[in-house]
One Martini backbone bead per residue (centre of mass of N, CA, C, O) as a GRO file, in nm:
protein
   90
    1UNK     BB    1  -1.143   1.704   2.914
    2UNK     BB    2  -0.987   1.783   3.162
    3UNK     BB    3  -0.713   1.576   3.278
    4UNK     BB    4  -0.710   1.361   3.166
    5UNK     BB    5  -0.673   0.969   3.188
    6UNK     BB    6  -0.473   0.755   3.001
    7UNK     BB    7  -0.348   0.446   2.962
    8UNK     BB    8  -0.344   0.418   2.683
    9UNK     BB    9  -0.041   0.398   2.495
   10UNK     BB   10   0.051   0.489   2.150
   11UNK     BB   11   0.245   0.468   1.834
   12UNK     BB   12   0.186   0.552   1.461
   13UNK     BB   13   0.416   0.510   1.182
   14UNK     BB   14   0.392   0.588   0.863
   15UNK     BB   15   0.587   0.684   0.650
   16UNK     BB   16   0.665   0.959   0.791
   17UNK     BB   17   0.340   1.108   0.729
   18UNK     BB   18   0.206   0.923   0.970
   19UNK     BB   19   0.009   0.960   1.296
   20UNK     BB   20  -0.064   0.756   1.588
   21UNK     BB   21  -0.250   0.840   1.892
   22UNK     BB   22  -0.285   0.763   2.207
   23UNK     BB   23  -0.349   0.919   2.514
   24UNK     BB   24  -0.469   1.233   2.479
   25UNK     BB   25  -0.519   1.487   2.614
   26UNK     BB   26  -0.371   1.757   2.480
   27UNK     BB   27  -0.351   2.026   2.280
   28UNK     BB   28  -0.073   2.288   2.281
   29UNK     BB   29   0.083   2.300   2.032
   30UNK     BB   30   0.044   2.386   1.650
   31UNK     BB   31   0.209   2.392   1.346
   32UNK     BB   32   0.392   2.289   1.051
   33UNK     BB   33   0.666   2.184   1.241
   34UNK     BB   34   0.494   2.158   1.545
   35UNK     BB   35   0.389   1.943   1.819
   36UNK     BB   36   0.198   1.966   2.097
   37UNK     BB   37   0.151   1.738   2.339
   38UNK     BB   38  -0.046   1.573   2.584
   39UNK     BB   39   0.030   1.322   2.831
   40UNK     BB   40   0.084   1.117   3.099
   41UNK     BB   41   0.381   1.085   3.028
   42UNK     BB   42   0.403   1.352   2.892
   43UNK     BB   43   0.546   1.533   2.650
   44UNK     BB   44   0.480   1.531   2.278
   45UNK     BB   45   0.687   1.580   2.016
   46UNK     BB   46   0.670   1.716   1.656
   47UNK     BB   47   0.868   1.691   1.427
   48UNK     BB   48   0.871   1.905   1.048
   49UNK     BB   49   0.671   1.895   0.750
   50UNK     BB   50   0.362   1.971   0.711
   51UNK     BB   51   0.208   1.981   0.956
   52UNK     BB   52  -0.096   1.793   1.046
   53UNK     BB   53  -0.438   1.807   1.165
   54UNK     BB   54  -0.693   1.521   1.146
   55UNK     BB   55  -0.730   1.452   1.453
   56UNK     BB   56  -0.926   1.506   1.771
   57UNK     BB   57  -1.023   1.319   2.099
   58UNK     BB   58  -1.046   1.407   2.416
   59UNK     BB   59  -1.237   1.169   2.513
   60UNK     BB   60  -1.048   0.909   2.379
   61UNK     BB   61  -0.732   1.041   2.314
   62UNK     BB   62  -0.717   1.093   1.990
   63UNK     BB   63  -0.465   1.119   1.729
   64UNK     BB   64  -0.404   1.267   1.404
   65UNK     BB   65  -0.122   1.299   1.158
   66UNK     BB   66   0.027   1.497   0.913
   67UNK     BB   67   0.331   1.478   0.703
   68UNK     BB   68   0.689   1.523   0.778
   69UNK     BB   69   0.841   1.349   0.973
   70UNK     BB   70   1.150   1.376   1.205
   71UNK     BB   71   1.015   1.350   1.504
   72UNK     BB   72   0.998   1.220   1.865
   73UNK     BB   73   0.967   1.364   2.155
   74UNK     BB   74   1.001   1.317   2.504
   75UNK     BB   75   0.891   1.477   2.802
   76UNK     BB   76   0.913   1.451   3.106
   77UNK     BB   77   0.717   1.491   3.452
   78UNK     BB   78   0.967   1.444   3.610
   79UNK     BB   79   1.155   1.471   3.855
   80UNK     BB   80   1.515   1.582   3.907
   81UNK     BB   81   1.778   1.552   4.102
   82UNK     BB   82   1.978   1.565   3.895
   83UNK     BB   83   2.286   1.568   3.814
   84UNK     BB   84   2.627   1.523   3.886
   85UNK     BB   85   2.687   1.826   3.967
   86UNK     BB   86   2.484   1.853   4.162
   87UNK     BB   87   2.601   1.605   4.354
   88UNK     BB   88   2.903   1.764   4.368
   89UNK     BB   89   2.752   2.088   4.489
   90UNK     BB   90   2.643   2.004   4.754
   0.00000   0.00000   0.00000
């Protein structure tokens, strides 16, 4: 199911060590230290150390690593207008 757009998103984040994401549309890339998923949200990075994927069903969003996870942190799909210096240089 690709470019699937699930409506719920969640993240369940339990000691630190565990993840619960709803709303996940593809794993885009994942070794032990970084993941990288697609939600209709944009792109959402996983950093740790030895994460593991335990479970991803694309068919309705759900998503579960395991790991020392230290991050996560959120990607916008949005464009920017650009910054400060961008409208002061037009």
């Amino acid at each position: 199911m690709d470019n699937a757009i699930f409506n719920d998103h969640t993240i369940i984040l339990s000691q630190r060590n565990s993840i619960d994401i709803t709303g996940i549309s593809s794993v885009i890339s994942y070794d032990d230290e970084t993941l990288i998923l697609e939600s209709n949200y944009g792109k959402i990075t996983i950093k740790g150390q030895e994460l593991h994927i335990a479970n991803f069903n694309n068919e309705i969003g759900e998503f579960k690593a395991n790991g020392n996870i230290h991050g996560i942190i959120y990607v916008s799909t949005e464009k920017s207008n650009g910054g400060f210096f961008s409208k002061i240089l037009r």
